[in-house]
mmCIF file as gemmi writes it, N, C-alpha and C atoms, coordinates in Angstrom:
data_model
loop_
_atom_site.group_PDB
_atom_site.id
_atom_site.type_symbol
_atom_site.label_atom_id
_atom_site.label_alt_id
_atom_site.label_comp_id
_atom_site.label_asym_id
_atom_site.label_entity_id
_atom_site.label_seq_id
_atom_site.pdbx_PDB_ins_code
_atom_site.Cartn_x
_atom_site.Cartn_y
_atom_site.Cartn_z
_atom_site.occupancy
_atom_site.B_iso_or_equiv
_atom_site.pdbx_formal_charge
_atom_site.auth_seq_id
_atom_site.auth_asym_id
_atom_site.pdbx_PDB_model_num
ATOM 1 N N . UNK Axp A 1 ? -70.389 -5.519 0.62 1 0 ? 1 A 1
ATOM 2 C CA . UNK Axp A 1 ? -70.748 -4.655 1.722 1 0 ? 1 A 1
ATOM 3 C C . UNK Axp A 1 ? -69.767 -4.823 2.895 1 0 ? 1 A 1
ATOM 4 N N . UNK Axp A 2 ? -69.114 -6.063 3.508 1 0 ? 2 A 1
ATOM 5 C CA . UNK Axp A 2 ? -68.545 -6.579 4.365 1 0 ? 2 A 1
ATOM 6 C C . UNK Axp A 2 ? -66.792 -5.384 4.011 1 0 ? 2 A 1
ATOM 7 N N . UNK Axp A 3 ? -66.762 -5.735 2.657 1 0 ? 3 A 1
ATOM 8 C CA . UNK Axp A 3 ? -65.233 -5.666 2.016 1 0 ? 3 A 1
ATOM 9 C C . UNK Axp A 3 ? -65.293 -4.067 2.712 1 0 ? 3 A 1
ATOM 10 N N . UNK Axp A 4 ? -66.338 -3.234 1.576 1 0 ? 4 A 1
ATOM 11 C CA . UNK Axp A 4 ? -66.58 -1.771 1.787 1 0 ? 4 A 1
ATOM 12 C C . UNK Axp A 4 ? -66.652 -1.473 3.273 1 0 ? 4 A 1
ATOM 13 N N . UNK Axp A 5 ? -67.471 -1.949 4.465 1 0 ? 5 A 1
ATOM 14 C CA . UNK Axp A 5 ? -67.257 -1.541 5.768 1 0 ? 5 A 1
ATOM 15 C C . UNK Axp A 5 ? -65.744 -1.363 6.448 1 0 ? 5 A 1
ATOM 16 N N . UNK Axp A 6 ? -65.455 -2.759 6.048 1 0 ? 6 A 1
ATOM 17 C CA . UNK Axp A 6 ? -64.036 -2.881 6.629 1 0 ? 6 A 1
ATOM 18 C C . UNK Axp A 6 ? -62.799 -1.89 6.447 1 0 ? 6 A 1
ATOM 19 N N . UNK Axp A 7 ? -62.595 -1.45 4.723 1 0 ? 7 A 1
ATOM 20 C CA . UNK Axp A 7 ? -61.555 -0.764 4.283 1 0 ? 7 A 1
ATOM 21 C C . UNK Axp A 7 ? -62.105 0.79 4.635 1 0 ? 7 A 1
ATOM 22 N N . UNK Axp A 8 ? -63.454 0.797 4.865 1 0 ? 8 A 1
ATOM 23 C CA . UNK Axp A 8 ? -63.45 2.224 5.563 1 0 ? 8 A 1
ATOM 24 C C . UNK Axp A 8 ? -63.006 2.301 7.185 1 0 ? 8 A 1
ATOM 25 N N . UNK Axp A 9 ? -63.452 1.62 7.342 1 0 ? 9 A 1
ATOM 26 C CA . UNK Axp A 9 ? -62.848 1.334 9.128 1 0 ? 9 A 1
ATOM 27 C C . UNK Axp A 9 ? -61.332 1.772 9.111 1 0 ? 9 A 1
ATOM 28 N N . UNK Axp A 10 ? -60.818 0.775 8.191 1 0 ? 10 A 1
ATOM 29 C CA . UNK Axp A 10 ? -59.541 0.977 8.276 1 0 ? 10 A 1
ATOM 30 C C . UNK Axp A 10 ? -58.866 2.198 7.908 1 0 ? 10 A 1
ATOM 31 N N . UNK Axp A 11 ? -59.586 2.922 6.828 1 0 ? 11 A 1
ATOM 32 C CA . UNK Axp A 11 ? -59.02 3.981 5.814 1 0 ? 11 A 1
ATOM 33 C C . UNK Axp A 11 ? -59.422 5.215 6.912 1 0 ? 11 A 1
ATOM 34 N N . UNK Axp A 12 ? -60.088 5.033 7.701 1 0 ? 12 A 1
ATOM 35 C CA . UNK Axp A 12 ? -60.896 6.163 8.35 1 0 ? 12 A 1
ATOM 36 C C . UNK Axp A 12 ? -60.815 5.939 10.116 1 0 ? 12 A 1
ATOM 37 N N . UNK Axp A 13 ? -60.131 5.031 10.616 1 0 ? 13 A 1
ATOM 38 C CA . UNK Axp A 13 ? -59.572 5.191 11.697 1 0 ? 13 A 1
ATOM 39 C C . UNK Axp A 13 ? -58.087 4.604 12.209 1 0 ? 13 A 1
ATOM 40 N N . UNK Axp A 14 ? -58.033 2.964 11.187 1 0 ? 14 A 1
ATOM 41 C CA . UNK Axp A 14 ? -56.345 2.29 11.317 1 0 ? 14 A 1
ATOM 42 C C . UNK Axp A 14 ? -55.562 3.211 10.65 1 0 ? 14 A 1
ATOM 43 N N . UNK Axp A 15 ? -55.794 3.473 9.738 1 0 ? 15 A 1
ATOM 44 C CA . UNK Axp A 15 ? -54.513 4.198 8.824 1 0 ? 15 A 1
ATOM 45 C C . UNK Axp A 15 ? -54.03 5.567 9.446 1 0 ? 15 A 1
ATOM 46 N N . UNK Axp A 16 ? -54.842 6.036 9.804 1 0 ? 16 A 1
ATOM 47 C CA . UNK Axp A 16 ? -54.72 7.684 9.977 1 0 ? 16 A 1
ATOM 48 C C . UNK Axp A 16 ? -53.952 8.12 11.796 1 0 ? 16 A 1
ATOM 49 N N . UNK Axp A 17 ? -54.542 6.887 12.428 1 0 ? 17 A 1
ATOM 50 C CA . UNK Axp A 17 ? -54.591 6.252 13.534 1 0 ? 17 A 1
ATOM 51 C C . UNK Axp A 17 ? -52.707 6.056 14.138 1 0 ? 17 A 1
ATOM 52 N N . UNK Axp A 18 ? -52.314 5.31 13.009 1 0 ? 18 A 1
ATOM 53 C CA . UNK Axp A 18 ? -50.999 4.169 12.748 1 0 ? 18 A 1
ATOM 54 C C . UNK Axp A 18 ? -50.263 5.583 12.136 1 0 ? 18 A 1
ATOM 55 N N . UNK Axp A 19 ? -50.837 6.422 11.164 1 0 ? 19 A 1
ATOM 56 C CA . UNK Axp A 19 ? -49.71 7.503 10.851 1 0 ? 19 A 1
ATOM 57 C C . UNK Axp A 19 ? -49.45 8.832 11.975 1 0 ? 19 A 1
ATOM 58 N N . UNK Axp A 20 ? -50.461 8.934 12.522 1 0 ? 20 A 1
ATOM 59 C CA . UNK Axp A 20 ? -50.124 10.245 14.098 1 0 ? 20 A 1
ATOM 60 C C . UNK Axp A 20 ? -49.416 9.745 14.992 1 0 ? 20 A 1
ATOM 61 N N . UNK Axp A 21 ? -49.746 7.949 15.236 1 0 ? 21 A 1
ATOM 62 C CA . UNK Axp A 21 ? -48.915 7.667 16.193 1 0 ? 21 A 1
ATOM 63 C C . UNK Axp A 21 ? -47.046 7.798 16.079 1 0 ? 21 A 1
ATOM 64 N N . UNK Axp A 22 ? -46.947 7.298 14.569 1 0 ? 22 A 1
ATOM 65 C CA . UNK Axp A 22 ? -45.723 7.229 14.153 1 0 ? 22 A 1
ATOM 66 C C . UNK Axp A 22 ? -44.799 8.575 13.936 1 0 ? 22 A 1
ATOM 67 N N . UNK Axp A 23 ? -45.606 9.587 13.56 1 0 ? 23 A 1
ATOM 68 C CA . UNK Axp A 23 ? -45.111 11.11 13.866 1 0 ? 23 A 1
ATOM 69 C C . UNK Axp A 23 ? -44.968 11.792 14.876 1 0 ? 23 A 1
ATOM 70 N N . UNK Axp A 24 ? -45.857 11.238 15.737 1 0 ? 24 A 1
ATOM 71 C CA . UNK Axp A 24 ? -45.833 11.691 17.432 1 0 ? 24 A 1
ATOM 72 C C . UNK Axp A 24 ? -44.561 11.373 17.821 1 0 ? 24 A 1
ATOM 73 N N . UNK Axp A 25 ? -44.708 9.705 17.57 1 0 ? 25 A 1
ATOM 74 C CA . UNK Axp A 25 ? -43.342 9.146 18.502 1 0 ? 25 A 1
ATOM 75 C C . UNK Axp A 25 ? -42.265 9.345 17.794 1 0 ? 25 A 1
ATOM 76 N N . UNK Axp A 26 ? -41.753 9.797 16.798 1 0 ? 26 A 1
ATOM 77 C CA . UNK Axp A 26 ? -40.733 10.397 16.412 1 0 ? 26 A 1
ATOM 78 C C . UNK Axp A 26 ? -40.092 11.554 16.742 1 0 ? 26 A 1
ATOM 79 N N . UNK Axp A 27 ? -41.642 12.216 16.751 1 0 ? 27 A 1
ATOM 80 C CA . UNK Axp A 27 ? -41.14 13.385 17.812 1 0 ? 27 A 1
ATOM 81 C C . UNK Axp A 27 ? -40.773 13.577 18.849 1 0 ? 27 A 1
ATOM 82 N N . UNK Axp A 28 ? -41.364 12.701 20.08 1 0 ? 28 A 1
ATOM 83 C CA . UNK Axp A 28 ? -41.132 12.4 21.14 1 0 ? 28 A 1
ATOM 84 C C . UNK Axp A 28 ? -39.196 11.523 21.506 1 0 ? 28 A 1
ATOM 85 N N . UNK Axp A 29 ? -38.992 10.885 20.402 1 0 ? 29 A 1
ATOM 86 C CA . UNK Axp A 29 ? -38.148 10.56 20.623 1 0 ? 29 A 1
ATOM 87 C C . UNK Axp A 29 ? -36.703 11.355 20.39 1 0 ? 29 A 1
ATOM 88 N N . UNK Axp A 30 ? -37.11 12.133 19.397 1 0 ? 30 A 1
ATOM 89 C CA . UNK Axp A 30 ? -36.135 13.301 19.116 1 0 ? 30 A 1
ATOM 90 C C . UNK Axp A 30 ? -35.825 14.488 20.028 1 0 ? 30 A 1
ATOM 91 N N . UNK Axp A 31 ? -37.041 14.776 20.813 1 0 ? 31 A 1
ATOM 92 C CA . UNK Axp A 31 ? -36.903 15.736 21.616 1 0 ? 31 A 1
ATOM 93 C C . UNK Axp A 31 ? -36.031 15.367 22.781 1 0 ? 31 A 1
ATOM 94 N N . UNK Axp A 32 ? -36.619 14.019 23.32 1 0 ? 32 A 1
ATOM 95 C CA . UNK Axp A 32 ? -35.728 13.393 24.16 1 0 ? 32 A 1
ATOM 96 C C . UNK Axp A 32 ? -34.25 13.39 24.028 1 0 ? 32 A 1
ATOM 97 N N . UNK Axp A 33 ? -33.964 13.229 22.754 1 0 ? 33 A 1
ATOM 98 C CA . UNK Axp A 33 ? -32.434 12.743 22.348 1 0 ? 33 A 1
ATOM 99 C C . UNK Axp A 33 ? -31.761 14.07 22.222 1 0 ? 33 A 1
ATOM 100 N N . UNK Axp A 34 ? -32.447 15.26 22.305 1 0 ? 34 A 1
ATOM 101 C CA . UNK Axp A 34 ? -31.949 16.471 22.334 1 0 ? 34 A 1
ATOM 102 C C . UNK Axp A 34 ? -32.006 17.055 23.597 1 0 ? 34 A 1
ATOM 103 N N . UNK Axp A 35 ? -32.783 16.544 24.702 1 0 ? 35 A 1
ATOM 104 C CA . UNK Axp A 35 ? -32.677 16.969 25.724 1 0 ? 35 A 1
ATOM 105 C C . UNK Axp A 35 ? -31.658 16.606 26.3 1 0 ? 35 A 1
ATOM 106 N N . UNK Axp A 36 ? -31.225 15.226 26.353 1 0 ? 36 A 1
ATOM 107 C CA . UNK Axp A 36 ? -30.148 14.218 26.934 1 0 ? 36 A 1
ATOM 108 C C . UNK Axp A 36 ? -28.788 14.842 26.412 1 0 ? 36 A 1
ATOM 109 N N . UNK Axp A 37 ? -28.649 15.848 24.845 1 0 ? 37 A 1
ATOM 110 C CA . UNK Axp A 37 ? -27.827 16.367 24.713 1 0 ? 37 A 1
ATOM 111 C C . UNK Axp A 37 ? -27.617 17.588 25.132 1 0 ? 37 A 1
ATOM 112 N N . UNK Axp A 38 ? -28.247 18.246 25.038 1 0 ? 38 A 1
ATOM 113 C CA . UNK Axp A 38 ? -27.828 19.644 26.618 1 0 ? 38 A 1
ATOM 114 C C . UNK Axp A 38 ? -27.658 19.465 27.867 1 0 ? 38 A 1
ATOM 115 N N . UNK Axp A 39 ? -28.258 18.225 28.395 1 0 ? 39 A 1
ATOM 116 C CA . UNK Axp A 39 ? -27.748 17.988 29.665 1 0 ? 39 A 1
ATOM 117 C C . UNK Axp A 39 ? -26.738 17.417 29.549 1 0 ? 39 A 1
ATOM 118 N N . UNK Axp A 40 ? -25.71 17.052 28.754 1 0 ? 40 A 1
ATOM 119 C CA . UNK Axp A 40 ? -24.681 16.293 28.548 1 0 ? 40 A 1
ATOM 120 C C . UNK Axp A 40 ? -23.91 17.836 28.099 1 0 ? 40 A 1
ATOM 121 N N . UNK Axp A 41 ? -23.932 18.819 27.698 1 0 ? 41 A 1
ATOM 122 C CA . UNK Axp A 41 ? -23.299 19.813 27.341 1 0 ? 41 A 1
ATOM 123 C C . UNK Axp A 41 ? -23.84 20.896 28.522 1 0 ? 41 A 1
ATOM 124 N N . UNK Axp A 42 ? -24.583 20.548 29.758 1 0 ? 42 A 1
ATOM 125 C CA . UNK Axp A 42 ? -24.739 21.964 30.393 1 0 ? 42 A 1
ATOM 126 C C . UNK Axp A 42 ? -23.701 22.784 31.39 1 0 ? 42 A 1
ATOM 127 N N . UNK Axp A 43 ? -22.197 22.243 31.275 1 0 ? 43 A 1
ATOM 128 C CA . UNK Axp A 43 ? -21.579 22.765 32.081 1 0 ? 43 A 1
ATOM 129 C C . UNK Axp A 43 ? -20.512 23.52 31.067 1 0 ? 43 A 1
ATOM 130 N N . UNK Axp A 44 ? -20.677 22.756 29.796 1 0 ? 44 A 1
ATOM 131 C CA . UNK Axp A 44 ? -19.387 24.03 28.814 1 0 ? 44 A 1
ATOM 132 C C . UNK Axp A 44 ? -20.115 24.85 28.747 1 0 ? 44 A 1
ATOM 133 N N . UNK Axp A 45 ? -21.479 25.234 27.841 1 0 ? 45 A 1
ATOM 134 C CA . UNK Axp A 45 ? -21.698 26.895 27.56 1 0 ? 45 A 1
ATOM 135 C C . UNK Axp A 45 ? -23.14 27.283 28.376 1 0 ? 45 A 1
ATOM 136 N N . UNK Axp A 46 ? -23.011 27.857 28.882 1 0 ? 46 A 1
ATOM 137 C CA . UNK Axp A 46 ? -24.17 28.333 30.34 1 0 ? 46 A 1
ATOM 138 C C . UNK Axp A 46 ? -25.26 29.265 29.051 1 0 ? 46 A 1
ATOM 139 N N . UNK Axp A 47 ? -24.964 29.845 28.932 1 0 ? 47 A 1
ATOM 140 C CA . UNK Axp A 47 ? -25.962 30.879 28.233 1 0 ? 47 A 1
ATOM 141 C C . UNK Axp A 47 ? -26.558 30.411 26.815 1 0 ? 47 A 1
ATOM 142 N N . UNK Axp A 48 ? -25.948 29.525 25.915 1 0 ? 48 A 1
ATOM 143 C CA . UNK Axp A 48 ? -26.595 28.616 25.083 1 0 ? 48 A 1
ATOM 144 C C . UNK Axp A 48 ? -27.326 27.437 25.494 1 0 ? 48 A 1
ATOM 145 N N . UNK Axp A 49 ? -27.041 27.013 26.476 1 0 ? 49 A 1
ATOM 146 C CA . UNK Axp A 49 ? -27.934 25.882 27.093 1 0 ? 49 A 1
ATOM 147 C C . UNK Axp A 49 ? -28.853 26.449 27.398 1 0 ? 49 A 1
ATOM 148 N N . UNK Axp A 50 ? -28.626 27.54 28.525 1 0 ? 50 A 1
ATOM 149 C CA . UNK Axp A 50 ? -30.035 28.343 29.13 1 0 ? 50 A 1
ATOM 150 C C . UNK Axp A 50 ? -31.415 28.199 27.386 1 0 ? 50 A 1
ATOM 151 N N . UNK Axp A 51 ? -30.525 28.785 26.483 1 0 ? 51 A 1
ATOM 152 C CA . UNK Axp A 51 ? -31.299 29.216 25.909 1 0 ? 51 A 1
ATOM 153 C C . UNK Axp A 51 ? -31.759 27.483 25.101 1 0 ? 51 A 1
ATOM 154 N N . UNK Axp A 52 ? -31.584 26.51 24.734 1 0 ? 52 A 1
ATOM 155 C CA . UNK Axp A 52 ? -31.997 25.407 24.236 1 0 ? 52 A 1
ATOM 156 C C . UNK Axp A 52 ? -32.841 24.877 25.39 1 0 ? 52 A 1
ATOM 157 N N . UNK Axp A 53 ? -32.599 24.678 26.485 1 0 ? 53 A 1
ATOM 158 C CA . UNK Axp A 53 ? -33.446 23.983 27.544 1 0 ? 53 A 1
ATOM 159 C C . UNK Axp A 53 ? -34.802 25.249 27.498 1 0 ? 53 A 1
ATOM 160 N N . UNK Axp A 54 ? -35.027 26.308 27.136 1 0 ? 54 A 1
ATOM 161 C CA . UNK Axp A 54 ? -35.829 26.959 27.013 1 0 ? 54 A 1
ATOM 162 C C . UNK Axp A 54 ? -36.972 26.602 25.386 1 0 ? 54 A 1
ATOM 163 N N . UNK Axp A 55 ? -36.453 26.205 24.813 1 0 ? 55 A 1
ATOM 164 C CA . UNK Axp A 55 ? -36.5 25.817 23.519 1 0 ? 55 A 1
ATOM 165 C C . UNK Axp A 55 ? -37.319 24.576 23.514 1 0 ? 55 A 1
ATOM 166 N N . UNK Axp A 56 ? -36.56 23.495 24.604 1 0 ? 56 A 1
ATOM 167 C CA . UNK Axp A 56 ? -37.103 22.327 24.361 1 0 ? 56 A 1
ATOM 168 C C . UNK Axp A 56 ? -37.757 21.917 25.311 1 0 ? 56 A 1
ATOM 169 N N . UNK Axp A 57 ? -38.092 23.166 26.417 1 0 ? 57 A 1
ATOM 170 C CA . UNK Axp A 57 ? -39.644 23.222 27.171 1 0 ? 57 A 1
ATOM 171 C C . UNK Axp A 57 ? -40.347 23.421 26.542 1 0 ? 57 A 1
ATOM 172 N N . UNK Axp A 58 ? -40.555 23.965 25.494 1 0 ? 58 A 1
ATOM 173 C CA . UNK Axp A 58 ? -41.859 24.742 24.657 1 0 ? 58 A 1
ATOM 174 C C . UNK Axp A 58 ? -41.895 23.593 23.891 1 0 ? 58 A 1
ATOM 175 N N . UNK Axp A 59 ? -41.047 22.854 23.209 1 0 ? 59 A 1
ATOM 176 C CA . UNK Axp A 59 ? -41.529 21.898 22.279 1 0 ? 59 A 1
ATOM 177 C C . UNK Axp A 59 ? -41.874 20.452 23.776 1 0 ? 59 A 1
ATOM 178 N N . UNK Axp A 60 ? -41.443 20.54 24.812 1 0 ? 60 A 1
ATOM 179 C CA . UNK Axp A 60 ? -42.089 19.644 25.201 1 0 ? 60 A 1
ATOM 180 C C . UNK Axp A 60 ? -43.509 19.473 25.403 1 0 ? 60 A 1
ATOM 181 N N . UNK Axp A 61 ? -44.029 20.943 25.518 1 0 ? 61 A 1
ATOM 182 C CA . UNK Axp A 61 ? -45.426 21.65 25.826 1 0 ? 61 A 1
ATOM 183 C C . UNK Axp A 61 ? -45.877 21.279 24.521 1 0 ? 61 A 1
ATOM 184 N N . UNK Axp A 62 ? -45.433 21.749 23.497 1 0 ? 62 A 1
ATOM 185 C CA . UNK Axp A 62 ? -45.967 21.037 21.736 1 0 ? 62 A 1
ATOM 186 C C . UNK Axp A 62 ? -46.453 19.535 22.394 1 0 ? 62 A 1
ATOM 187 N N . UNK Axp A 63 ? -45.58 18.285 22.868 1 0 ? 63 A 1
ATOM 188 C CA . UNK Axp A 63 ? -45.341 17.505 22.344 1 0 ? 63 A 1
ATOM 189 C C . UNK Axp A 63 ? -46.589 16.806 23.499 1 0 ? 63 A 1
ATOM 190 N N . UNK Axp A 64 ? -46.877 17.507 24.206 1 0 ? 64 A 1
ATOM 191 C CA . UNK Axp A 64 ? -47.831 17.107 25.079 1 0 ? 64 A 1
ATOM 192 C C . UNK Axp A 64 ? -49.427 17.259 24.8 1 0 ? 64 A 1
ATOM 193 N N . UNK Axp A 65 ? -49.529 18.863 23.67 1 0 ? 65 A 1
ATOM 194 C CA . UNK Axp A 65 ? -50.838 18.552 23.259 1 0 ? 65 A 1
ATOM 195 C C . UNK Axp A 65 ? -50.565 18.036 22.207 1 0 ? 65 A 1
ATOM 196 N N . UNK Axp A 66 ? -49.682 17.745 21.573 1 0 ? 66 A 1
ATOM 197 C CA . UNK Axp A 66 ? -49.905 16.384 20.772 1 0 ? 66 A 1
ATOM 198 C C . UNK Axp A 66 ? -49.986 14.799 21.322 1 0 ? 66 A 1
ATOM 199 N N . UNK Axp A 67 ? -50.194 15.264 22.357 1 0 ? 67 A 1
ATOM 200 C CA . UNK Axp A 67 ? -50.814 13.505 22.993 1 0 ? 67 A 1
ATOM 201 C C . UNK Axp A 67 ? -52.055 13.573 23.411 1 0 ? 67 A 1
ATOM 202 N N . UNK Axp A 68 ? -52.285 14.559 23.605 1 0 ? 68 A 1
ATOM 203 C CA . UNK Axp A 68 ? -53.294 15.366 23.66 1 0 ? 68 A 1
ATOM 204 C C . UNK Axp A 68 ? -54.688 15.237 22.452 1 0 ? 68 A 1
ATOM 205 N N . UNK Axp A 69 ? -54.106 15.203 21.402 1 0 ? 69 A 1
ATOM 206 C CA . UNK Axp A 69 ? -54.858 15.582 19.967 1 0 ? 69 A 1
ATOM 207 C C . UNK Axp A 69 ? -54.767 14.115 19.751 1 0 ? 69 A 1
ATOM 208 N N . UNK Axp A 70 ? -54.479 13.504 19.975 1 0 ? 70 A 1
ATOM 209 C CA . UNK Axp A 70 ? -54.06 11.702 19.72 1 0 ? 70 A 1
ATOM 210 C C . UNK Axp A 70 ? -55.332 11.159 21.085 1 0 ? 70 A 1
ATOM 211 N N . UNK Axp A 71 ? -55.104 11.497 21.865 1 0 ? 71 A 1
ATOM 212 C CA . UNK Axp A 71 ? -56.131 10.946 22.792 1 0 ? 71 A 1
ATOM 213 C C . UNK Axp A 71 ? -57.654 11.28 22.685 1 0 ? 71 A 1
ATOM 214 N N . UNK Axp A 72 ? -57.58 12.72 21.868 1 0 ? 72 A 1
ATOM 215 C CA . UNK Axp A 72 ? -59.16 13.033 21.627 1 0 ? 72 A 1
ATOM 216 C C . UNK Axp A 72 ? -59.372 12.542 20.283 1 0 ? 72 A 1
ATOM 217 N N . UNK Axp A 73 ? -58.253 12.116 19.431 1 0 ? 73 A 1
ATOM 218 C CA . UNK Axp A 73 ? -58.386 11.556 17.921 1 0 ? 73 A 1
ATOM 219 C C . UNK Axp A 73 ? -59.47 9.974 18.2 1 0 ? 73 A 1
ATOM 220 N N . UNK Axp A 74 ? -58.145 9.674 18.972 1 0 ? 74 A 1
ATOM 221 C CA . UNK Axp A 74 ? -58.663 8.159 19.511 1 0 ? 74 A 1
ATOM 222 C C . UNK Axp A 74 ? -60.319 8.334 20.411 1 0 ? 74 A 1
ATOM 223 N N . UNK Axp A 75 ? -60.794 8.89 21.013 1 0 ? 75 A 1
ATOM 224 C CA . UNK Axp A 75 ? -61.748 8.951 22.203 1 0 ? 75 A 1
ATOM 225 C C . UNK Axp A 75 ? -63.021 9.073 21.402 1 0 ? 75 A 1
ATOM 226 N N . UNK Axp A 76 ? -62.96 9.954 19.838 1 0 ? 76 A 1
ATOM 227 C CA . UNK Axp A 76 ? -64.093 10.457 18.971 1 0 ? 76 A 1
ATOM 228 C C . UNK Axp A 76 ? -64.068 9.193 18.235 1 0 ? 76 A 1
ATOM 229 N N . UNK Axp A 77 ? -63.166 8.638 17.794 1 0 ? 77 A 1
ATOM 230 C CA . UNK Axp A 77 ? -63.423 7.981 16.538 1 0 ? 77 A 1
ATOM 231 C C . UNK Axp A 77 ? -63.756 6.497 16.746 1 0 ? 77 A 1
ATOM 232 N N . UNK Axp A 78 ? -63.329 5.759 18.344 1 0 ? 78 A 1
ATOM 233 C CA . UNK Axp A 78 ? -63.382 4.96 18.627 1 0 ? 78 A 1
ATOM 234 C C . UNK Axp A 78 ? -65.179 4.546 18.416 1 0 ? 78 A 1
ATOM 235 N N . UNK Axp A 79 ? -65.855 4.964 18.966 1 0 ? 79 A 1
ATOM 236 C CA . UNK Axp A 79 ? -66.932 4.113 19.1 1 0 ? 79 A 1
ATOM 237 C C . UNK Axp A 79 ? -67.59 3.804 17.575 1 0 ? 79 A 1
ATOM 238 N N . UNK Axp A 80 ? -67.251 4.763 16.68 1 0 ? 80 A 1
ATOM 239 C CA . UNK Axp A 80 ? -67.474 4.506 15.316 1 0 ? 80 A 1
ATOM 240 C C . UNK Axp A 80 ? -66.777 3.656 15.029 1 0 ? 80 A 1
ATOM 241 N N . UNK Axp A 81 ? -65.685 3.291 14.936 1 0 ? 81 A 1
ATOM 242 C CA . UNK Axp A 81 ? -64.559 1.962 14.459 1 0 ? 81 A 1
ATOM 243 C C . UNK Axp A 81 ? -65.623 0.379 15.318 1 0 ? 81 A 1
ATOM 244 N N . UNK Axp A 82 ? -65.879 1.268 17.032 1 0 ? 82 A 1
ATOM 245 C CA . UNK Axp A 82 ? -66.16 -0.554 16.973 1 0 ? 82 A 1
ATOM 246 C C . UNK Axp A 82 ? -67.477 -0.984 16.659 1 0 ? 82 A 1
ATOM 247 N N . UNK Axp A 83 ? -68.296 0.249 16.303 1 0 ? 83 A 1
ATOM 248 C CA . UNK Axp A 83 ? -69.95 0.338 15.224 1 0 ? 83 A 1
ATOM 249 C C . UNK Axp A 83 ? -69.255 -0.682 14.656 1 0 ? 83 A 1
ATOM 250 N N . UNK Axp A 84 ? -68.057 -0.173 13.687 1 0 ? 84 A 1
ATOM 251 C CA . UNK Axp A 84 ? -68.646 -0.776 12.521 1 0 ? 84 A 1
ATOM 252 C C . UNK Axp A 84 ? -67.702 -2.336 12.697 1 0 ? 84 A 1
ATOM 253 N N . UNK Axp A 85 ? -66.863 -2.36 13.406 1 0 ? 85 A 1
ATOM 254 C CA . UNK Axp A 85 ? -66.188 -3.502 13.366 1 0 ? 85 A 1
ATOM 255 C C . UNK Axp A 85 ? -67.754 -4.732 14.036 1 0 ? 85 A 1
ATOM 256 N N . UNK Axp A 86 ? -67.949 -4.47 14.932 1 0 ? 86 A 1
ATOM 257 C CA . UNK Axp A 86 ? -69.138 -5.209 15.494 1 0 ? 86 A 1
ATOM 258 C C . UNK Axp A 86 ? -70.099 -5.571 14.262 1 0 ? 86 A 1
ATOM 259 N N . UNK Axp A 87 ? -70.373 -4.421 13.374 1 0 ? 87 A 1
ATOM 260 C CA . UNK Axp A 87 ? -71.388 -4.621 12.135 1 0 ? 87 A 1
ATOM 261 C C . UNK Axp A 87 ? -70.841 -5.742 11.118 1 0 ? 87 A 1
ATOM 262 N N . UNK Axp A 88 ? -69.475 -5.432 11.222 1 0 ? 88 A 1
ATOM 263 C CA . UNK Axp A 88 ? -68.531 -6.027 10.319 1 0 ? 88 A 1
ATOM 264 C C . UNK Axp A 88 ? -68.57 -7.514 10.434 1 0 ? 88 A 1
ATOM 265 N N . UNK Axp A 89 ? -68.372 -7.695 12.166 1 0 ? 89 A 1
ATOM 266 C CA . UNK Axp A 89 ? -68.278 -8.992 12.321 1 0 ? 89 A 1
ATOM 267 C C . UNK Axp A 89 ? -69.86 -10.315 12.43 1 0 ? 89 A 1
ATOM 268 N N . UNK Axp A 90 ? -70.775 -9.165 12.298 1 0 ? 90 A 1
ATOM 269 C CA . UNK Axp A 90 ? -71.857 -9.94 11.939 1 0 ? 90 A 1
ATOM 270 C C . UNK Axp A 90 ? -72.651 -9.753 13.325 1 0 ? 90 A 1
């Protein structure tokens, strides 16, 4: 019963938990590294930058309700994880 609580805990809030975070921040870090590169290119081409810094407002707006969807992931699932961790721990 102990074994079964636990690996659902885990299967049903660590795992899933540990994989959004790791896709988020990949994303987050990529966007960054593409922003830092148009501002490093915004004085050769004016009208292609215009148009990427336009680009990577909207994915910053993505990248925000995806912290977004991570904070309400975390906010729902939490009190069930520490149910059962508390149950878990006796």
């Amino acid at each position: 019963n102990r074994s079964y609580t636990m690996m659902l805990c885990c299967f049903v809030f660590f795992i899933p938990l540990g994989t959004i975070l790791y896709c988020y921040l990949r994303m987050f870090l990529s966007i960054r590294k593409t922003s830092r590169e148009v501002e490093r290119l915004g004085t050769q081409v004016r009208k292609t930058t215009l148009i990427q810094q336009k680009s990577i407002r909207s994915e910053w707006k993505l990248a925000k309700i995806a912290f977004v969807v991570i904070v309400v992931y975390v906010l729902s699932w939490s009190p069930y994880a520490c149910v059962t961790l508390i149950s878990w721990a006796g």
